[in-house]
C-alpha positions in Angstrom: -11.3 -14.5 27.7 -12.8 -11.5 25.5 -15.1 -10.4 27.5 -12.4 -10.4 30.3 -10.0 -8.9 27.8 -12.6 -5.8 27.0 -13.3 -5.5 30.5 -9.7 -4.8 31.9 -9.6 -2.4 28.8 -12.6 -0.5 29.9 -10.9 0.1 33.3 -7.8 1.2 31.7 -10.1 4.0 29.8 -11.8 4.8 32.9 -8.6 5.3 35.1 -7.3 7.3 31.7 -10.4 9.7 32.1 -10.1 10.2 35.6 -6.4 11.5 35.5 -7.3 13.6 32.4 -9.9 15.0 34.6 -7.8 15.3 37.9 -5.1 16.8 35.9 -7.0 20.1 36.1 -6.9 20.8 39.8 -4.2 22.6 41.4 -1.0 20.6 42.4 -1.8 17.9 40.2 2.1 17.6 39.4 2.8 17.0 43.0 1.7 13.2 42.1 3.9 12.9 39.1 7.0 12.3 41.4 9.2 9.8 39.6 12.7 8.4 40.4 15.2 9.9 38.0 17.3 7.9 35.5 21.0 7.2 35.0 21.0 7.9 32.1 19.2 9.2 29.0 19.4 7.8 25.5 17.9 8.8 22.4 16.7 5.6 20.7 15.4 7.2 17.7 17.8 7.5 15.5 15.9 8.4 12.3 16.5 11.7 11.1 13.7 13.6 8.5 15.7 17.1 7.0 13.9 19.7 8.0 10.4 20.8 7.2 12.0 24.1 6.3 14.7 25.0 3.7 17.7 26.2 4.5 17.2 29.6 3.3 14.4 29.5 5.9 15.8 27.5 8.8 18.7 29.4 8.4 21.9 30.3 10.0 20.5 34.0 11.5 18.5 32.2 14.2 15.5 33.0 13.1 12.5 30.8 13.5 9.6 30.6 11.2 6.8 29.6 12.5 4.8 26.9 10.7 1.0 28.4 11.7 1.6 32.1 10.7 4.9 32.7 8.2 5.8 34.7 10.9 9.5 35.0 12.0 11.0 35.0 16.1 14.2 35.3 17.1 15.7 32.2 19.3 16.6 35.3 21.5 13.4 36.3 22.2 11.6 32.9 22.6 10.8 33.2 26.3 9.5 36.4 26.2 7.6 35.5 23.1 5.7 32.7 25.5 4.6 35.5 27.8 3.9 38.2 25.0 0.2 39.4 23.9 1.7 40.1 20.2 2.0 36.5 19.4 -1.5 34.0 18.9 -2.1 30.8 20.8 -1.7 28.9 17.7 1.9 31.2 17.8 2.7 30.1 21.6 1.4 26.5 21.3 3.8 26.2 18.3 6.6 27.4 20.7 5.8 25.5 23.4 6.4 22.5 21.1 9.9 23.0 21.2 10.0 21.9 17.4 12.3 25.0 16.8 15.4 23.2 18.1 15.5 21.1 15.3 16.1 24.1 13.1 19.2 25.0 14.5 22.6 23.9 14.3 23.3 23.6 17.7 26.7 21.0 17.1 28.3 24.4 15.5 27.8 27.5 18.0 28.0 26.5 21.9 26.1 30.3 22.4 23.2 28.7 21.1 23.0 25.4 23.4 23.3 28.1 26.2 20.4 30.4 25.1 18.3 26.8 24.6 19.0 25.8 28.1 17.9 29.4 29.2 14.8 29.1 27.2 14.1 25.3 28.8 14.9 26.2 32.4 12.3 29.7 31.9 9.3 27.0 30.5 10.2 24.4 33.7 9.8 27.5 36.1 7.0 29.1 34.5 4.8 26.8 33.1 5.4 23.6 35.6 1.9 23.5 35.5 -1.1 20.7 34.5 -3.5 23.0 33.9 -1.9 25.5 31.8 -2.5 25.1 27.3 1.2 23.7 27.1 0.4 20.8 28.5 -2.3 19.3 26.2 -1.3 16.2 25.0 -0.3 17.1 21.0 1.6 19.6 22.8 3.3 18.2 25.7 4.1 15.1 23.6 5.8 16.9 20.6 8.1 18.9 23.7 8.8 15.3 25.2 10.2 14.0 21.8 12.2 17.2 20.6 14.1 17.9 24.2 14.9 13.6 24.1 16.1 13.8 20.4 18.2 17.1 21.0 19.2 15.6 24.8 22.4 15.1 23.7 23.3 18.7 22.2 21.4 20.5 24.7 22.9 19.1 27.6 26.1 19.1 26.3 29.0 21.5 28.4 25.7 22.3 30.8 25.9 21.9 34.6 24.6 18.9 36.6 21.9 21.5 38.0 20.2 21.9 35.2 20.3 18.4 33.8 18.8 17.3 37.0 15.5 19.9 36.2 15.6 18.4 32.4 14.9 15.1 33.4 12.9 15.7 36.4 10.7 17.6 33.4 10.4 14.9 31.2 10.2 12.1 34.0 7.1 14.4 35.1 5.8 15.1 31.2 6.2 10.7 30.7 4.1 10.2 33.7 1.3 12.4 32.7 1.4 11.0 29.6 1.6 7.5 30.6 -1.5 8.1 33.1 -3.9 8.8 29.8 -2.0 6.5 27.2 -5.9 4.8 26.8 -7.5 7.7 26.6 -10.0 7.6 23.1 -8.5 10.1 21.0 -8.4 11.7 17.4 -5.7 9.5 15.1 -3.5 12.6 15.1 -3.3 13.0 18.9 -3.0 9.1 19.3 -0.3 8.6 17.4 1.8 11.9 18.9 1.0 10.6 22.6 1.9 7.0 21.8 5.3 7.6 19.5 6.1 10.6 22.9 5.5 7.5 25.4 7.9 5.3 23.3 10.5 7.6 22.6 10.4 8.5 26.4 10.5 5.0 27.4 13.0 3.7 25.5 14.8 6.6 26.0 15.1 5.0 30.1 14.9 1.4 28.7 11.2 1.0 29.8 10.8 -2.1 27.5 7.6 -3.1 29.1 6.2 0.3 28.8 7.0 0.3 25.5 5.3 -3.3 24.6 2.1 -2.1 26.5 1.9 0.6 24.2 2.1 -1.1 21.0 -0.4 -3.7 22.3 -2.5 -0.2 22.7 -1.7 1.0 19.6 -2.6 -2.0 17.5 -6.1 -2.4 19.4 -6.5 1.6 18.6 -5.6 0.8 15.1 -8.7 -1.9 14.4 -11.1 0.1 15.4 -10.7 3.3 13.0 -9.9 4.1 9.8 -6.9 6.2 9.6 -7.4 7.8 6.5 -11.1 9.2 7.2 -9.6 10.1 10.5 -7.2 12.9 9.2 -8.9 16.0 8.2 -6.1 17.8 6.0 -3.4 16.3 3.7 -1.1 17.6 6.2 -2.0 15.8 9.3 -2.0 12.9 7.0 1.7 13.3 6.5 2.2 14.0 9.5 0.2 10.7 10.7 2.9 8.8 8.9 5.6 10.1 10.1 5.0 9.2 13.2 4.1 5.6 12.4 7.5 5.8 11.0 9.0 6.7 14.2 7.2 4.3 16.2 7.9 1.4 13.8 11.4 2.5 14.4 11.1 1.8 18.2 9.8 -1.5 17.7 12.5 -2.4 15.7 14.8 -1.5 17.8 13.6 -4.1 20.3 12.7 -6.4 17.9 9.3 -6.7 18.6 6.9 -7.6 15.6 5.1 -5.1 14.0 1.7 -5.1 14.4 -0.3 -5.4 10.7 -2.4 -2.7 11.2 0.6 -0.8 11.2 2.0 -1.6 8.0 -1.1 -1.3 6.4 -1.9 2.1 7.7 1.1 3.4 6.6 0.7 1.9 3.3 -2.7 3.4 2.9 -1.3 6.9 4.1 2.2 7.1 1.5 -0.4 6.2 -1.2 -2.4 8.9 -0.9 0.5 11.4 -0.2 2.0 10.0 -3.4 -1.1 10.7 -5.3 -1.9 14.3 -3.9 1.6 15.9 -5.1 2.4 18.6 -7.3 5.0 18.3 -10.0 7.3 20.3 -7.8 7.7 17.7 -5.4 5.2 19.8 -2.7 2.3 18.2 -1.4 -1.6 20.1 -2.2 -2.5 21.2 1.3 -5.8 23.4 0.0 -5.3 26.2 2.2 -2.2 26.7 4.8 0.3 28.9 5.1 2.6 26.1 6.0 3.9 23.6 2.9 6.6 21.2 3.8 9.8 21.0 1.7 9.6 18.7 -0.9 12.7 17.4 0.3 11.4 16.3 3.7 8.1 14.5 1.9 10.3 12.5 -0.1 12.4 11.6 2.9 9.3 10.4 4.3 7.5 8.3 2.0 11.3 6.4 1.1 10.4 4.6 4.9 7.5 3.0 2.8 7.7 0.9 0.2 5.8 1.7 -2.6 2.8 -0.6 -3.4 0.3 -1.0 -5.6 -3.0 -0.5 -3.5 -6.0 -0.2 -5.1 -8.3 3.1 -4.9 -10.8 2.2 -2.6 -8.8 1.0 -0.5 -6.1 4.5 -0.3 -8.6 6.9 -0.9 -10.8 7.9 -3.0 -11.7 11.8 -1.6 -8.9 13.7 -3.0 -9.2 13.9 -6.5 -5.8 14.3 -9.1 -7.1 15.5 -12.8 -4.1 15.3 -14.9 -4.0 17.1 -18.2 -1.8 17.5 -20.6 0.0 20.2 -19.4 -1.9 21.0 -16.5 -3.2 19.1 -13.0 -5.5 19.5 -10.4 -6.3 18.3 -7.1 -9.6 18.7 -5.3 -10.0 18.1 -2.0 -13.6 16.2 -1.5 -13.3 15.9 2.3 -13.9 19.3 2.6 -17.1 21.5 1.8 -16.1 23.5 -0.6 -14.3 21.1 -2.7 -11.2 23.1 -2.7 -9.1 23.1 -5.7 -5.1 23.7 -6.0 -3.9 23.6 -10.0 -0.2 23.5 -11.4 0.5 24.1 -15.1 4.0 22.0 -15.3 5.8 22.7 -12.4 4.7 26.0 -11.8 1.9 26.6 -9.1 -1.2 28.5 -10.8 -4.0 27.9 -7.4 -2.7 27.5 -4.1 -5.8 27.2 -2.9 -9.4 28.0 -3.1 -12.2 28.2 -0.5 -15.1 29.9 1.0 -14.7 32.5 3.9 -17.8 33.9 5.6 -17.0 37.3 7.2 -19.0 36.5 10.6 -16.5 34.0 13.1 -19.2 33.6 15.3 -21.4 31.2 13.2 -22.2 27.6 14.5 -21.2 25.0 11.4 -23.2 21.5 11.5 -20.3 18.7 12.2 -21.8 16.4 9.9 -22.0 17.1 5.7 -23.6 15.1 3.6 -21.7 15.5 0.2 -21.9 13.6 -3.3 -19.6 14.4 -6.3 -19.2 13.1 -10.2 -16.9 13.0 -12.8 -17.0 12.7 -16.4 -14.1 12.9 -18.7 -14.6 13.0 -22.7 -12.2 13.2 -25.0 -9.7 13.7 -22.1 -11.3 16.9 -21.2 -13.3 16.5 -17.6 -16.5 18.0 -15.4 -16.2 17.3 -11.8 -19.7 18.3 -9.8 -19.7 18.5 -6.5 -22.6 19.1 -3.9 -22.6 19.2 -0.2 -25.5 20.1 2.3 -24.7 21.1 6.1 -26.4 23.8 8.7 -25.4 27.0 9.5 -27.1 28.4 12.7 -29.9 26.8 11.8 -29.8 27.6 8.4 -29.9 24.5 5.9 -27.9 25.3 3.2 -26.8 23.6 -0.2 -23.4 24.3 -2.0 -22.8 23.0 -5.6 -19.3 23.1 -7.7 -19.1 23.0 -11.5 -15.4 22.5 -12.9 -14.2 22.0 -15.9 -11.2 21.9 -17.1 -9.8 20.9 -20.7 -7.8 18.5 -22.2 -4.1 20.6 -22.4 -5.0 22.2 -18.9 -4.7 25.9 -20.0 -8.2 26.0 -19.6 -10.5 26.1 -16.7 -14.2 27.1 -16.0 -15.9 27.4 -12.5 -19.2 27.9 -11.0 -19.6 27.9 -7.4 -23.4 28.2 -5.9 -24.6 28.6 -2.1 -28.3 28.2 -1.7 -28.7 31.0 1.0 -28.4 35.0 1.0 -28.5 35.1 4.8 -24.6 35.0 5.2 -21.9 37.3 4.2 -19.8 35.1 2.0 -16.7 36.1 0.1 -14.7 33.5 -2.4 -11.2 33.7 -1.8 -8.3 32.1 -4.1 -4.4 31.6 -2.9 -2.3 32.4 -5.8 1.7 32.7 -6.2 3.3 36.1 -5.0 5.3 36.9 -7.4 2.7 37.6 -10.1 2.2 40.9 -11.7 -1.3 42.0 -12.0 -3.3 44.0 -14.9 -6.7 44.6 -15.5 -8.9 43.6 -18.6 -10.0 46.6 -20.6 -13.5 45.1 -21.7 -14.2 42.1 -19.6 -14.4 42.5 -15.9 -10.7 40.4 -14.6 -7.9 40.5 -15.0 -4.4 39.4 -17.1 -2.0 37.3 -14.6 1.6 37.5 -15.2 4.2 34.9 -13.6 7.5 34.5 -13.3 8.2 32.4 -15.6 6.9 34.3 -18.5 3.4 32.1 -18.5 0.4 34.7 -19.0 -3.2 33.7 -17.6 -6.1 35.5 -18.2 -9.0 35.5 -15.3 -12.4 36.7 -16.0 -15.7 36.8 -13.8 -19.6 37.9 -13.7 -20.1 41.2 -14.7 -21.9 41.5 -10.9 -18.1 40.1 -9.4 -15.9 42.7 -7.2 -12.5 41.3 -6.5 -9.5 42.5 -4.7 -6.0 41.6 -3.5 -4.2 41.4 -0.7 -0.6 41.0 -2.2 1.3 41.2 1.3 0.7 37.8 2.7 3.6 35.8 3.6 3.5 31.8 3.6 6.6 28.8 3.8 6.2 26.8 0.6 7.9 23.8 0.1 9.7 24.1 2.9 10.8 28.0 1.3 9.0 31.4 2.8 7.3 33.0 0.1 5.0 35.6 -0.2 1.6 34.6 -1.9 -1.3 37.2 -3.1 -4.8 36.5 -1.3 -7.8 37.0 -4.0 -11.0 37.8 -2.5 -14.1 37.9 -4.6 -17.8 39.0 -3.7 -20.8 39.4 -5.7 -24.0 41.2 -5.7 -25.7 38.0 -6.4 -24.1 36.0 -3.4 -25.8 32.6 -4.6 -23.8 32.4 -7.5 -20.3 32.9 -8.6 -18.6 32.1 -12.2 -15.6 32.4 -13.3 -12.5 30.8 -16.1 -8.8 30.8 -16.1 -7.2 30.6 -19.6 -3.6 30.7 -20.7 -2.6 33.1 -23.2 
């Protein structure tokens, strides 16, 4: 009965693959006829707060875009898709649709109208398989966010373009339906299976949506969801969307499948564990921090647990010092470090940038790290070995960092010369910046008063880019990009003390 089981399985793969690869030729959509619906219902009826503040979401119309800090106006959305000014990662975000959320569509009928136009301009221009916006993460987040604002955007419109709505989304389910066993990344997974849910159940589909928590939980044995998220952020957003799709089951009262629970246990601990005392999550480097608000929405879906460290995770390390704490992020490289001293935000972020893009990076690191801690004071070393166009190259990390947390050494070294390699730090905007007289660094003066002195080789040359712009818990701010180079590339020191 297994080997029956797997083998049914395998075809459902292969017949997966073969639409993901006939969904490149031209006219593809013309098979995704389906018969329209009734009616449309939006099942999911649990709402986060927004990612963003108010102060950013905001009552202008004005959309800040997660990937860049940068601002659109709901006006100019459509033309935006079509623009050269805006990135990819800019358009894909757009293409999401996530913006409707932002905007308070119950109060302002204007608004449902220009959202219609903007719908109606994507269904005419980009009805298309092959084109970017319809990769799954993509297509799957659009299906979702036109379902759960269905009611307010189609609300005073005219039959016409209701008709073209669902005759999108019937079109968008069916594509998505065709590679539902597709073997995927845990991020992309769990969008395409919570979009294939939220679609179904949004038609009644109940044995749609059973076949794709029977997928789901066989998905779920075979990885480990943790390892499978690369940032802090996608694990956040990983459990989210379990809590959407547990939501669904619910709602039909089907059981939930245990490696459900358990992964979003697993996933809430280590959120829990990797956040600042301001209630913001440590995302190493992004210019995209969700409002503390909206984590803490989150994680009061899951109960909280005591689960042990090896089994939440033990890559991202939380120092905490008396008046100070640090996270380091041992997933990655360069062992990344973000620091608070009480609630205030000292080190966004740290990381190495190497000048040339074009440079082939090994997949696989092979990284080890230790702590020691002595009289509450604590040395982390870290060490991780990977290849750079051929290049086999070794980086160590040194920290220390003492016992009341207004004191903090580092000593970063990269075994090769061959590269041009700049350290760059994220710090707070709203900093005021004066140089040492005898020591080369520099005196950094925050907001709230706190002074911190930064000092580095002799052989360091640092600058600052104070004109960056980021969303911070949930908040655009600006933050101040420190970039620092050395003469003698293979080794970098330097200490941040408070004053």
């Amino acid at each position: 009965m297994k080997v029956m089981s797997e083998l049914f399985r395998r075809i459902k793969i292969g017949y997966s693959h073969m639409h993901s690869w006939m969904a490149r030729i031209p006219f593809y959509n013309a098979t995704l006829f389906s018969m329209l619906p009734k009616n449309l219902h939006n099942q999911l009826n649990i709402v986060f707060p927004s990612e963003h503040s108010i102060d950013t979401a905001s009552q202008i119309h004005i959309i800040m875009l997660k990937c860049s800090g940068h601002s659109v106006s709901i006006r100019d959305v459509s033309k935006a898709l079509l623009s050269d000014k805006f990135s990819s990662e800019e358009k894909i975000e757009l293409h999401k649709f996530e913006w409707i959320s932002l905007l308070n569509l119950s109060m302002d009928r204007q608004w449902r109208v220009l959202i219609r136009r903007h719908i109606a301009f994507w269904i005419m221009n980009f009805n298309d398989s092959r084109n970017y916006s319809w990769k799954i993460p993509v297509i799957s987040e659009r299906i979702c966010n036109w379902i759960m604002q269905h009611n307010l955007i189609s609300k005073t419109s005219d039959k016409k373009f209701n008709i073209e709505l669902l005759e999108s989304l019937m079109q968008q389910r069916k594509f998505l339906k065709r590679q539902m066993y597709l073997q995927l990344p845990l991020l992309d997974k769990l969008i395409l299976m919570r979009a294939i849910m939220v679609a179904s159940a949004a038609i009644n589909d109940r044995k749609t949506v059973r076949k794709t928590i029977q997928e789901l939980s066989i998905f779920l044995k075979r990885i480990d969801c943790i390892e499978s998220c690369k940032t802090s952020q996608e694990i956040l957003n990983a459990l989210r969307y379990f809590i959407e799709i547990r939501s669904i089951i619910t709602f039909y009262r089907y059981s939930i499948p245990e490696e459900v629970t358990m992964a979003m246990n697993r996933l809430a601990q280590v959120t829990r564990k990797i956040r600042h005392a301001d209630g913001g999550l440590s995302i190493f480097q992004s210019e995209f921090t969700p409002s503390s608000t909206y984590v803490d929405a989150v994680l009061s879906h899951v109960e909280q647990k005591n689960v042990s460290e090896s089994s939440a995770d033990s890559n991202y390390v939380r120092l905490q010092s008396l008046d100070g704490t640090a996270f380091i992020n041992l997933r990655n490289r360069y062992f990344p470090l973000e620091f608070s001293a009480g609630s205030q935000r000292v080190i966004l972020g740290t990381y190495l940038y190497f000048s040339n893009q074009k440079l082939l990076f090994s997949e696989t690191n092979r990284m080890s790290h230790s702590i020691n801690r002595e009289k509450n004071n604590v040395w982390l070393n870290g060490k991780s070995e990977f290849v750079v166009n051929d290049h086999e190259i070794v980086f160590e990390k040194r920290l220390y960092i003492n016992s009341f947390g207004n004191d903090i050494r580092c000593e970063e070294s990269l075994s090769t010369k061959s590269f041009d390699v700049l350290h760059c730090i994220s710090l707070p905007g709203e900093i005021d910046v004066s140089l040492l007289e005898y020591q080369n660094g520099f005196f950094m003066d925050m907001k709230n008063g706190a002074r911190w002195m930064w000092c580095f080789d002799r052989s360091a040359k640092f600058s600052f880019d104070f004109d960056r712009s980021c969303i911070l818990n949930g908040e655009k701010k600006g933050f101040t990009l420190l970039t620092v180079g050395s003469d003698s590339l293979d080794n970098l020191r330097w200490s941040l003390k408070r004053i």
